[in-house]
C-alpha beads as a LAMMPS data file, in Angstrom:
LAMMPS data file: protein, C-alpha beads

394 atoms
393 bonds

1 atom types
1 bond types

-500.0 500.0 xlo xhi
-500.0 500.0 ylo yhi
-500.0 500.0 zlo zhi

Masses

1 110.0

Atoms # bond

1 1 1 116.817 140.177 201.633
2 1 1 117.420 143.732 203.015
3 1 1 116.287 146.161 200.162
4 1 1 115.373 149.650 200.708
5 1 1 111.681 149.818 202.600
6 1 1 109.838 152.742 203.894
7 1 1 106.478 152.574 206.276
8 1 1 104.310 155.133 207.567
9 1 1 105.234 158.794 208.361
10 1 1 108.607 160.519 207.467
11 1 1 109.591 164.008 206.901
12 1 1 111.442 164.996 202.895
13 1 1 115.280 164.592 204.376
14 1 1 116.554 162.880 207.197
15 1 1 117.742 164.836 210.550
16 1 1 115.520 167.539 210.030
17 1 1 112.509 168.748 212.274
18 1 1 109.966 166.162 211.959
19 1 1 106.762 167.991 214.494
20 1 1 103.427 165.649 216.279
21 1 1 100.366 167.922 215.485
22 1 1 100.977 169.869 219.021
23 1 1 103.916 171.482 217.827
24 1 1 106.541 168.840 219.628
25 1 1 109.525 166.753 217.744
26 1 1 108.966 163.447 216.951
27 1 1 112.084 161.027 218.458
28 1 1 114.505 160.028 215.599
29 1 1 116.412 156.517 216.409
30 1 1 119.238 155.255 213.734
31 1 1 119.377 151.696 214.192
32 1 1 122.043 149.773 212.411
33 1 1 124.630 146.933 211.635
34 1 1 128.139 148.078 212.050
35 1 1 128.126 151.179 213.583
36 1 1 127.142 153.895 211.384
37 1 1 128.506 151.781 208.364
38 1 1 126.257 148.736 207.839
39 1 1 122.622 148.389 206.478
40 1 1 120.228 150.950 208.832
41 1 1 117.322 152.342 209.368
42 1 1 115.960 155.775 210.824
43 1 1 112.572 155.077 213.183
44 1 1 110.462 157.976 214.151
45 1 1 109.085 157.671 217.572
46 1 1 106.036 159.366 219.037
47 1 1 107.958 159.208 222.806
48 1 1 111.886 158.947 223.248
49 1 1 112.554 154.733 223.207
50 1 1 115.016 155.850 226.376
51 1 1 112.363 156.785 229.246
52 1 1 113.498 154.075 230.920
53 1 1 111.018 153.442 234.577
54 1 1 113.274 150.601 236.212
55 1 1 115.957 148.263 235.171
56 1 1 116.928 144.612 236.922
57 1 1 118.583 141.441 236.209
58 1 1 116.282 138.538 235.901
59 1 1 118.213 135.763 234.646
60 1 1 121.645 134.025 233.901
61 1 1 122.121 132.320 230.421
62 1 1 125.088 130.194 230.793
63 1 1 124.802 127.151 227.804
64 1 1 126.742 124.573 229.468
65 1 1 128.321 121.546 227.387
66 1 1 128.046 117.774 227.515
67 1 1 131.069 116.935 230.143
68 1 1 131.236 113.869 228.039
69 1 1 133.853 114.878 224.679
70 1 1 133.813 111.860 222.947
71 1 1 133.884 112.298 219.610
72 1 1 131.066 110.765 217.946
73 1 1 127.488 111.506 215.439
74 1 1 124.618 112.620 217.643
75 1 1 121.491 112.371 216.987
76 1 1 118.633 114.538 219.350
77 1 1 114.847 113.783 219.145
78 1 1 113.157 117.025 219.774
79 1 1 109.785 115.378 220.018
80 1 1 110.417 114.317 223.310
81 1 1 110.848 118.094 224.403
82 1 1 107.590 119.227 226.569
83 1 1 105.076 121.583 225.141
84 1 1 105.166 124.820 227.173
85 1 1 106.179 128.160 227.989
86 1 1 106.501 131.471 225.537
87 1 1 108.420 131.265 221.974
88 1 1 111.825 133.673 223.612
89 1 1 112.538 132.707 227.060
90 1 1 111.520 128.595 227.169
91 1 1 113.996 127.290 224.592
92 1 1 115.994 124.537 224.699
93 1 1 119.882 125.066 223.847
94 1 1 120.712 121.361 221.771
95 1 1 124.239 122.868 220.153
96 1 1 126.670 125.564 220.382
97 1 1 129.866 127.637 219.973
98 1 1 131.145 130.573 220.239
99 1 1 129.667 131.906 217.004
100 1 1 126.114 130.265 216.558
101 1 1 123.762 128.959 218.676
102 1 1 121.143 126.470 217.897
103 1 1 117.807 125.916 220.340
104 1 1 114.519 124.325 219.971
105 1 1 111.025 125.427 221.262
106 1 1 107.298 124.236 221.447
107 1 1 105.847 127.456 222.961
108 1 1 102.096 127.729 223.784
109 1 1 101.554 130.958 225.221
110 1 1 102.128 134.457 223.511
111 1 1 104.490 136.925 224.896
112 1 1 103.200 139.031 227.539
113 1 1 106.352 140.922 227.174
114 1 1 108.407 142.428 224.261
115 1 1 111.633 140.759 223.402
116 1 1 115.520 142.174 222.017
117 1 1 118.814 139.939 221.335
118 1 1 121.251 142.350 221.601
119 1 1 123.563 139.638 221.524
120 1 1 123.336 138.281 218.391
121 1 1 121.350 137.807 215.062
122 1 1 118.190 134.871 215.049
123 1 1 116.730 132.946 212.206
124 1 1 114.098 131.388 213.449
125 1 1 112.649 128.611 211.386
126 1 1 108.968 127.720 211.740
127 1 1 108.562 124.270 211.815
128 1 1 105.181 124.085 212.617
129 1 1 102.611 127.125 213.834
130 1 1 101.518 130.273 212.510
131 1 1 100.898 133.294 213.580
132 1 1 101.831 137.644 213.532
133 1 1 105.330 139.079 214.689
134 1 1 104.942 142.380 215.874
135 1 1 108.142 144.866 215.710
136 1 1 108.618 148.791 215.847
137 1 1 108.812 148.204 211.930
138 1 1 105.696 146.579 211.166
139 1 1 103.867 143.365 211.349
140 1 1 105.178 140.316 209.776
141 1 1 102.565 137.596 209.542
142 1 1 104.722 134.199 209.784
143 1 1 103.587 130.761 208.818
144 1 1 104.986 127.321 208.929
145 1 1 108.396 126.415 206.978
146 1 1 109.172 130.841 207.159
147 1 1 112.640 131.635 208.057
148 1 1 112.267 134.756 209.997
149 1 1 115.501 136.799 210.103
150 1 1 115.749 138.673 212.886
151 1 1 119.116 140.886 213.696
152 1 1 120.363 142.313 216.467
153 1 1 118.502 144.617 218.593
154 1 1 114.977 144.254 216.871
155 1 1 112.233 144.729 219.651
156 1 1 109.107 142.317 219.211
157 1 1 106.816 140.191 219.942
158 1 1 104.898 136.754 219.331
159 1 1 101.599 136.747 218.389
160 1 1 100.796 132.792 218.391
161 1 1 97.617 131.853 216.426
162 1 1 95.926 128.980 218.669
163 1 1 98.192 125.600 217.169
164 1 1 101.252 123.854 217.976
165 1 1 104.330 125.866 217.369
166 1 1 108.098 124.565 216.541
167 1 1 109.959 126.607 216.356
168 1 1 114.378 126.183 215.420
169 1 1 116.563 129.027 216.195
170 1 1 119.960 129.721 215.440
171 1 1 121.401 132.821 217.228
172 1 1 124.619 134.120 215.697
173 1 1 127.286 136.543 217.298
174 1 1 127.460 138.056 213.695
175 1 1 125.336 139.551 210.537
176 1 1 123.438 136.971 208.864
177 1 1 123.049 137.710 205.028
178 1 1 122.289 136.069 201.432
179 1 1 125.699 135.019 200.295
180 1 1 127.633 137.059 198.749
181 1 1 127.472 134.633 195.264
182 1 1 123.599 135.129 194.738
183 1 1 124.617 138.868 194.043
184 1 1 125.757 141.158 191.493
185 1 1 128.326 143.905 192.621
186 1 1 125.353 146.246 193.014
187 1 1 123.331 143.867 195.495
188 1 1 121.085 142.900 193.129
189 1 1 120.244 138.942 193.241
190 1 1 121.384 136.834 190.160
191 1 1 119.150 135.253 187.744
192 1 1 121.065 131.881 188.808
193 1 1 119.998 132.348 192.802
194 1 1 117.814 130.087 194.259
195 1 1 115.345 132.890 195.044
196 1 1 114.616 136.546 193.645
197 1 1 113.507 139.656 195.545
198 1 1 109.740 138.641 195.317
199 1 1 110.436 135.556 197.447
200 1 1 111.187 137.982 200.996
201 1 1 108.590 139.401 202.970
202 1 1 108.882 142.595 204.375
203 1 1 106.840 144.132 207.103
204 1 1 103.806 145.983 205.247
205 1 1 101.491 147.382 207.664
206 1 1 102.873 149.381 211.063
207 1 1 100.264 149.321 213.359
208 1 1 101.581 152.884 216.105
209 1 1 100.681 152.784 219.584
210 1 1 100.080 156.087 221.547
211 1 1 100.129 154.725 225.208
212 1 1 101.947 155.994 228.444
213 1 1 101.938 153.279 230.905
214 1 1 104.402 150.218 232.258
215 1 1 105.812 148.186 229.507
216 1 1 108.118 144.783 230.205
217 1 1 111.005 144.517 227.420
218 1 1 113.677 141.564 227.961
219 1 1 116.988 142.326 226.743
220 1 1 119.133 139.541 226.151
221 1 1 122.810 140.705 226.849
222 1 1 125.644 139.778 229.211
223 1 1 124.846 136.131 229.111
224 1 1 121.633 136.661 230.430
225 1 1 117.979 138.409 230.617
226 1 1 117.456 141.757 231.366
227 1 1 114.180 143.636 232.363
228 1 1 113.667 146.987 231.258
229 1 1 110.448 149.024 231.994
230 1 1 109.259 151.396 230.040
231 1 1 107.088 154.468 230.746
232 1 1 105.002 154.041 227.471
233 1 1 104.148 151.806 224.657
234 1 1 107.290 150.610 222.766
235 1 1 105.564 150.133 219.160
236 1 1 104.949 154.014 218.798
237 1 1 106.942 154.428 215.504
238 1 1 105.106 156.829 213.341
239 1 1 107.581 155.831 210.362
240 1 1 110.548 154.491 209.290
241 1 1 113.045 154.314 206.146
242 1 1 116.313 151.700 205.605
243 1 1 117.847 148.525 205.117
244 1 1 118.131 147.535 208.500
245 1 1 114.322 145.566 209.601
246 1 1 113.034 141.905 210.225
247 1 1 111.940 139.811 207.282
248 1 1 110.293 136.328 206.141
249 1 1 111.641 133.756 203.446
250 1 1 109.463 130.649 202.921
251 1 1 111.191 127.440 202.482
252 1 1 108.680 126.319 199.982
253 1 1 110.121 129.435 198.084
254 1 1 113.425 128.079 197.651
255 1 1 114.524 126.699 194.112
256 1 1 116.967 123.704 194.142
257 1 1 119.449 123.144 191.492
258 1 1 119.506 119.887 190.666
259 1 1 121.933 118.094 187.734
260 1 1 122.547 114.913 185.835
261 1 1 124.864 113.541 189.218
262 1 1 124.734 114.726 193.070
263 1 1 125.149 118.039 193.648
264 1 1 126.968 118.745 197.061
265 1 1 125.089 120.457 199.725
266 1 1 126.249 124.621 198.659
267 1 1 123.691 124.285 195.973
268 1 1 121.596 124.250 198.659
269 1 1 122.977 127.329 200.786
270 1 1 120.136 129.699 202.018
271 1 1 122.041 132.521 203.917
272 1 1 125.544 132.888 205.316
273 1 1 126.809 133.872 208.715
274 1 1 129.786 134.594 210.141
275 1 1 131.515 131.353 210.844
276 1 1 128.349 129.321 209.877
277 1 1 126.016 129.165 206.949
278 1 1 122.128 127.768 206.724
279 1 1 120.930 125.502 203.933
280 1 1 117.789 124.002 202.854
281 1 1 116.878 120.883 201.551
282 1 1 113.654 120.899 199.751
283 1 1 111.493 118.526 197.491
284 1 1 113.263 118.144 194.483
285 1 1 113.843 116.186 191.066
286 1 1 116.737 113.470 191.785
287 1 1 119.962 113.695 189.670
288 1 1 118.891 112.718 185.628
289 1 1 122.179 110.752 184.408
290 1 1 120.854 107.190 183.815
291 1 1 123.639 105.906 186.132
292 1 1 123.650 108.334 189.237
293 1 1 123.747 107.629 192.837
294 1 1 121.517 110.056 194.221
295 1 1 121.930 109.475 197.862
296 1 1 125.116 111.681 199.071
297 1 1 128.626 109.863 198.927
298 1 1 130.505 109.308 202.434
299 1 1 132.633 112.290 203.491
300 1 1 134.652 113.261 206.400
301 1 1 134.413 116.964 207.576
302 1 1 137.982 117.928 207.633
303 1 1 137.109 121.686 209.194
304 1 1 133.199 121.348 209.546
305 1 1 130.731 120.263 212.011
306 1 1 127.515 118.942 209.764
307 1 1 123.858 119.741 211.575
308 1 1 120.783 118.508 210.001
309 1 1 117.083 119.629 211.312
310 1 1 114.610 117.056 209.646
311 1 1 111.604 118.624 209.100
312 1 1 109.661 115.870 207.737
313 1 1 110.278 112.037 208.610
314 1 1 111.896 111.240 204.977
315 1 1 115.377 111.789 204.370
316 1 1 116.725 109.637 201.240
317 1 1 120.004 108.852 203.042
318 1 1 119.028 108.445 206.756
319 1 1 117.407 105.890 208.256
320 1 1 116.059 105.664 212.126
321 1 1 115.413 109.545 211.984
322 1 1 111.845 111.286 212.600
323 1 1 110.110 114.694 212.240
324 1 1 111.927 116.860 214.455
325 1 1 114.989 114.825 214.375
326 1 1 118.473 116.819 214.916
327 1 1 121.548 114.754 214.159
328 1 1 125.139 115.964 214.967
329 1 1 128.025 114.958 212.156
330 1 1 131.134 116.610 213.726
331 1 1 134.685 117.127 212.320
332 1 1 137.427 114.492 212.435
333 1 1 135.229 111.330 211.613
334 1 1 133.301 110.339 208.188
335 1 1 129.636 110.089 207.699
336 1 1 127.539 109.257 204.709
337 1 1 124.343 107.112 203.419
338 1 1 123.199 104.643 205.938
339 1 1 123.649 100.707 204.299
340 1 1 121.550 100.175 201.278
341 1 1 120.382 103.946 200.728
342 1 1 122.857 105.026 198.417
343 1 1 121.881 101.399 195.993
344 1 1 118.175 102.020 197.088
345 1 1 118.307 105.644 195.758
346 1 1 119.555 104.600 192.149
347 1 1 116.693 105.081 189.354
348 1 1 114.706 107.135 191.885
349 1 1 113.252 109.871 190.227
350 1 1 112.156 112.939 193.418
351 1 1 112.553 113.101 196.521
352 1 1 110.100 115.112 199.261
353 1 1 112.613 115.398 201.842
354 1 1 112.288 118.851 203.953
355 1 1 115.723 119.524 206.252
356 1 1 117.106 122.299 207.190
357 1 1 121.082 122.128 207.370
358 1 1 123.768 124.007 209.296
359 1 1 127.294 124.148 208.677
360 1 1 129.733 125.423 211.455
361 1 1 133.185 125.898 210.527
362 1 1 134.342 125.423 214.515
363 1 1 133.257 122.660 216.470
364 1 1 130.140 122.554 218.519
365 1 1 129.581 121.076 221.849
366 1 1 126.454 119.542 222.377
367 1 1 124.456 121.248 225.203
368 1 1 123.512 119.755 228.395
369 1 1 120.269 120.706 228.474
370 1 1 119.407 118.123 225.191
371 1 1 120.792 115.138 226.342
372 1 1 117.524 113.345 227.938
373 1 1 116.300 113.842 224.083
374 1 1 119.047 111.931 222.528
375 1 1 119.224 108.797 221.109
376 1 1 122.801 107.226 222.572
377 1 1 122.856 104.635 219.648
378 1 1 122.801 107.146 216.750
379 1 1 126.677 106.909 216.362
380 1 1 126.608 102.719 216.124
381 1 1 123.381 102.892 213.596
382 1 1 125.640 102.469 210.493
383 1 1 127.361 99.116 211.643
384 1 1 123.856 97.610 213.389
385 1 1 122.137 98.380 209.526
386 1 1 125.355 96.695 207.832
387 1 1 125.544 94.355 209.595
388 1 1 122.349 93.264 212.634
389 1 1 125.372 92.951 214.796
390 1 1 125.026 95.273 218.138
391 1 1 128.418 96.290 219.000
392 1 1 129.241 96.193 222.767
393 1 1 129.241 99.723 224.252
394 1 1 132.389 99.615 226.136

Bonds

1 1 1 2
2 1 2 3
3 1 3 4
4 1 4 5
5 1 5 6
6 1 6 7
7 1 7 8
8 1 8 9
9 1 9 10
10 1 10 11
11 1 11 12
12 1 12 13
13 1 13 14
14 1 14 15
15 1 15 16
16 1 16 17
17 1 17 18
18 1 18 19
19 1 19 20
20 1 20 21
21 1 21 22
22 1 22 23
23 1 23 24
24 1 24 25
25 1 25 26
26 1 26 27
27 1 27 28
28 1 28 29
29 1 29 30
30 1 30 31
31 1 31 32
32 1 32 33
33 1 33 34
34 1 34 35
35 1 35 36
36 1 36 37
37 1 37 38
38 1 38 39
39 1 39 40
40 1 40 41
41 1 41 42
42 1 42 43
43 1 43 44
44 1 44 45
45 1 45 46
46 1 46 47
47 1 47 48
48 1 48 49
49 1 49 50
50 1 50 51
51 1 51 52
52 1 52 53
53 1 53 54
54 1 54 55
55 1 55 56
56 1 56 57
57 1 57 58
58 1 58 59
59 1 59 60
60 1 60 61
61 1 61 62
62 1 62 63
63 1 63 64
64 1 64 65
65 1 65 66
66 1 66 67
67 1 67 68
68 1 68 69
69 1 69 70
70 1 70 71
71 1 71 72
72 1 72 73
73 1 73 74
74 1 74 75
75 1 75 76
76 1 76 77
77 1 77 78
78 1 78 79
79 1 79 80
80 1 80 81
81 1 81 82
82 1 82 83
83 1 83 84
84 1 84 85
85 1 85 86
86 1 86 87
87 1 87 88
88 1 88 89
89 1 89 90
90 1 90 91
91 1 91 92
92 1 92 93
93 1 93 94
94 1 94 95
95 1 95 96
96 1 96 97
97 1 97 98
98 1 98 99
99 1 99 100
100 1 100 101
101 1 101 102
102 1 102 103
103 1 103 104
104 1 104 105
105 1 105 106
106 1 106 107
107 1 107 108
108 1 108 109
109 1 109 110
110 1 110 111
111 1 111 112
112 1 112 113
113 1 113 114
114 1 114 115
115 1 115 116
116 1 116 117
117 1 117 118
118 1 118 119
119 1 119 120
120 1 120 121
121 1 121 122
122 1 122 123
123 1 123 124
124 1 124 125
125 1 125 126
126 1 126 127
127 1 127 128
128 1 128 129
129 1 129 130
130 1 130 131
131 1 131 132
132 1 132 133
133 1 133 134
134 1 134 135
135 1 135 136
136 1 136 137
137 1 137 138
138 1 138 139
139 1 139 140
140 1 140 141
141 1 141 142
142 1 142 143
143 1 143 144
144 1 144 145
145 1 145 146
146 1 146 147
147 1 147 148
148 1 148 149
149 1 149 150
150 1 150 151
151 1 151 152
152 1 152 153
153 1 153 154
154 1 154 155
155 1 155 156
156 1 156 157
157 1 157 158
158 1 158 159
159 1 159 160
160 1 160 161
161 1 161 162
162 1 162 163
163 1 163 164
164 1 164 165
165 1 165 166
166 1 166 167
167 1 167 168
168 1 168 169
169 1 169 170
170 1 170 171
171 1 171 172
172 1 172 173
173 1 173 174
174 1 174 175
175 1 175 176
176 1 176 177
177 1 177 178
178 1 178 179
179 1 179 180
180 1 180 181
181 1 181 182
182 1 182 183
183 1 183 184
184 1 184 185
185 1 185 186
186 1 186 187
187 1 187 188
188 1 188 189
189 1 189 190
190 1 190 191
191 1 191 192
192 1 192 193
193 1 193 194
194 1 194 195
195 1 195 196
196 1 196 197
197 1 197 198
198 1 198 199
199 1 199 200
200 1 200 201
201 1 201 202
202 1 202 203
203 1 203 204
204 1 204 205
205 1 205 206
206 1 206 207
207 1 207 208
208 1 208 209
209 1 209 210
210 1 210 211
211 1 211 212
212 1 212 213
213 1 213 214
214 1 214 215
215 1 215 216
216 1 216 217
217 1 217 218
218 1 218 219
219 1 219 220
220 1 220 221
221 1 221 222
222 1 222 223
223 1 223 224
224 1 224 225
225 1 225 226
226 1 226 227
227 1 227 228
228 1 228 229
229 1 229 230
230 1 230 231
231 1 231 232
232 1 232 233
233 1 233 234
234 1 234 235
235 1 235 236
236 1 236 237
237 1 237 238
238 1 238 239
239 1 239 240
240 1 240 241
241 1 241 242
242 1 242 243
243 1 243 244
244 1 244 245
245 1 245 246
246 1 246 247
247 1 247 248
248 1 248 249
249 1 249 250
250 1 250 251
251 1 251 252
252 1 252 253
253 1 253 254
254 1 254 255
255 1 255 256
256 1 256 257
257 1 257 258
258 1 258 259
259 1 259 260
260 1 260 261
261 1 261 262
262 1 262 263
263 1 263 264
264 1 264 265
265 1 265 266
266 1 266 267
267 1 267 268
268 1 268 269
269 1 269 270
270 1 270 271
271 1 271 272
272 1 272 273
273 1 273 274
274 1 274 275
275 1 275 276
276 1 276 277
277 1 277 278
278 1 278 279
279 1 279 280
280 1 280 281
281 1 281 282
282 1 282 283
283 1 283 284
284 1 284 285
285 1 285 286
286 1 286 287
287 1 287 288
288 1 288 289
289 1 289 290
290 1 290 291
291 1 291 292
292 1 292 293
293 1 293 294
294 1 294 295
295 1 295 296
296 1 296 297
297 1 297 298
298 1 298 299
299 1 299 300
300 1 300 301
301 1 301 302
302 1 302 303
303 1 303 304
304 1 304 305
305 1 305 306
306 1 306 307
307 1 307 308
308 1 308 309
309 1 309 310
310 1 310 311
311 1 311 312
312 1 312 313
313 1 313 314
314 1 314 315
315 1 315 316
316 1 316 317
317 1 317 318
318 1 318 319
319 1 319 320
320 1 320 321
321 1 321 322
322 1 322 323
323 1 323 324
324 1 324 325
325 1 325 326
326 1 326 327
327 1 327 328
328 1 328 329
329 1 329 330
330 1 330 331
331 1 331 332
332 1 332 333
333 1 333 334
334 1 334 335
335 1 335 336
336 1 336 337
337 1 337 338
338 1 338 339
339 1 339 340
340 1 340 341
341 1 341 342
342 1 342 343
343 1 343 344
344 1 344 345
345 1 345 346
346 1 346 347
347 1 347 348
348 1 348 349
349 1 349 350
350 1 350 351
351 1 351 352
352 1 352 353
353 1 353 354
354 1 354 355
355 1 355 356
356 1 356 357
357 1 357 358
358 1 358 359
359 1 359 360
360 1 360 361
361 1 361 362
362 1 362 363
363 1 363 364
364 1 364 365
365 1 365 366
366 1 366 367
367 1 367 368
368 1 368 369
369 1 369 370
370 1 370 371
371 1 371 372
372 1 372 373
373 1 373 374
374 1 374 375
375 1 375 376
376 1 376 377
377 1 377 378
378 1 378 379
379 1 379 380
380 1 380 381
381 1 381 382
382 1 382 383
383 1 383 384
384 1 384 385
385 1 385 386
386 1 386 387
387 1 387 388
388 1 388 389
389 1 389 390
390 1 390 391
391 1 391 392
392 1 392 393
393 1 393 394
């Protein structure tokens, strides 16, 4: 949640002379969402971020679809992806449009180089791992179940603690945000939110680096990678003021409104993008009325696709899903409680389910890349748990 935050050095009012100890001018930089219009902040570097040493092309990003446009539910088993490779390059694209993008990594190496979408927004959800992400604004410790929002041309850098990492990222063309419903017409959030202020962590200690040297920054733009070399340290930010920096929610930290019958799933939004939003489903009391069907009722997604990230192995109205599971529910065909688990979840009282959900108001096409990881049955699960009857496949 972007509130005002201020680290380190800055002079009393902005564009004035702000002088190193020899005399010389610090380096202002206004970075920013929307031009000169959106949430910003003013960085004070030691050396000018533009001494750039060399610049190349290192890679193409093309995220090509599944030539195969059947419409049907997918279902993708990211435990089958390898271990390997660093937590920005090595991902895995499973889904995508021209809005959002969502990709999957097990990483096991830190970053020997610094990283910057200047493409898009990324929430990255920790699944599973721990560890420090270093930016020109600070450190941000993360640990597992964090969302960690970071937007558009934010430089940094992994800093994996020694344990597995998952890791779920959705990249968005646009400006992810709180929705606009969780606050008051002066920003503030609502008493009714699922969350408060106290719930985001900002970065709190900015650790600056004096160094002149060769420093490796990928640039993600154009569809691809770009390598940029630097002629000193890129994390030598004295101080900084704004709205505009990365930030850490905690899924554990998210309250879920619950009533006396199912709720439907925008009780459970988390933040809002453009043509997309992000819920969470956490563990939570099951609907009170002594009559209720917990389990969600069958509904088609007239101008949705449905995406669901299980981050445990129990979900009340799936069955044949694991941890790590990623099932597609796209537009133009229902989808609901697999046989027996709405009558199952009648008189239950909780549930411990963990899932992160994503709603795309465009179709997605499922990525080429994840389909040695899916399960080619998903779609006929419903009728084989009716019924024990395996429909042909043809």
């Amino acid at each position: 949640m972007p509130v005002y935050h201020s680290l380190g050095q800055i002079p009393r009012k902005r564009h004035i002379a702000f002088r190193k100890p020899d005399g010389g001018l610090y380096s202002e930089h206004l970075m920013g969402n929307e031009g000169f219009t959106g949430p910003a902040s003013l960085l004070y570097h030691i050396h000018p971020p533009t001494t750039v040493l060399e610049a190349k092309r290192v890679k193409e990003i093309q995220y090509e679809s599944d030539c195969d446009r059947t419409l049907r539910h997918r279902h993708f088993r990211t435990a089958k992806l390898p271990d390997g490779g660093d937590p920005t390059v090595d991902r895995t694209p499973v889904l995508f449009n021209h809005e959002v993008a969502l990709l999957f990594a097990r990483p096991t190496t830190s970053e020997p180089h610094f990283y910057r979408n200047a493409q898009g927004d990324e929430v990255v959800y920790v699944s599973q791992g721990s560890g420090v992400l270093e930016t020109q604004f600070g450190e941000l410790p993360y640990r597992e179940g964090d969302y960690l929002m970071i937007h558009r041309g934010i430089l940094h850098r992994y800093r994996m603690n020694p344990e597995p990492h998952r890791l779920l990222i959705f990249e968005s063309r646009g400006y992810v945000r709180v929705p606009r419903r969780y606050r008051n017409e002066y920003g503030q959030m609502l008493e009714g939110a699922p969350y408060s202020e106290r719930d985001f962590r900002r970065p709190m200690e900015l650790k600056t680096y004096d160094q002149k040297g060769e420093f490796r920054i990928l640039v993600k733009q154009y569809d691809g990678l770009n390598q940029y070399t630097l002629d000193h340290h890129p994390l030598d930010v004295v101080g900084w003021d704004g709205m505009f920096y990365p930030w850490a929610f905690n899924i554990q930290d998210f309250e879920p409104i619950v009533g006396r019958v199912h709720q439907p799933p925008p009780v459970h939004q988390t933040f809002q993008g453009d043509g997309f939003v992000i819920c969470s489903f956490c563990p939570r009391p099951f609907d009170f009325h002594p009559e209720a069907v917990p389990a969600p009722y069958n509904h088609s997604n007239v101008d949705s696709d449905e995406v669901l990230y299980y981050a445990s192995s129990e979900f009340m109205s799936r069955k044949g899903i694991e941890y790590g599971s990623i099932t597609h529910h796209p537009d133009g065909i229902p989808h609901g409680p697999h046989p027996g688990r709405a009558e199952a979840s009648i008189g239950a009282k909780a549930t411990n389910e963990l899932a992160v959900m994503m709603d795309t108001f465009r179709p997605l096409h499922a990525a080429r890349e994840a389909l040695s990881i899916e399960d080619p049955a998903y779609y006929r699960s419903w009728a084989e748990t009716q019924t024990g009857f395996v429909p042909p496949t043809s």
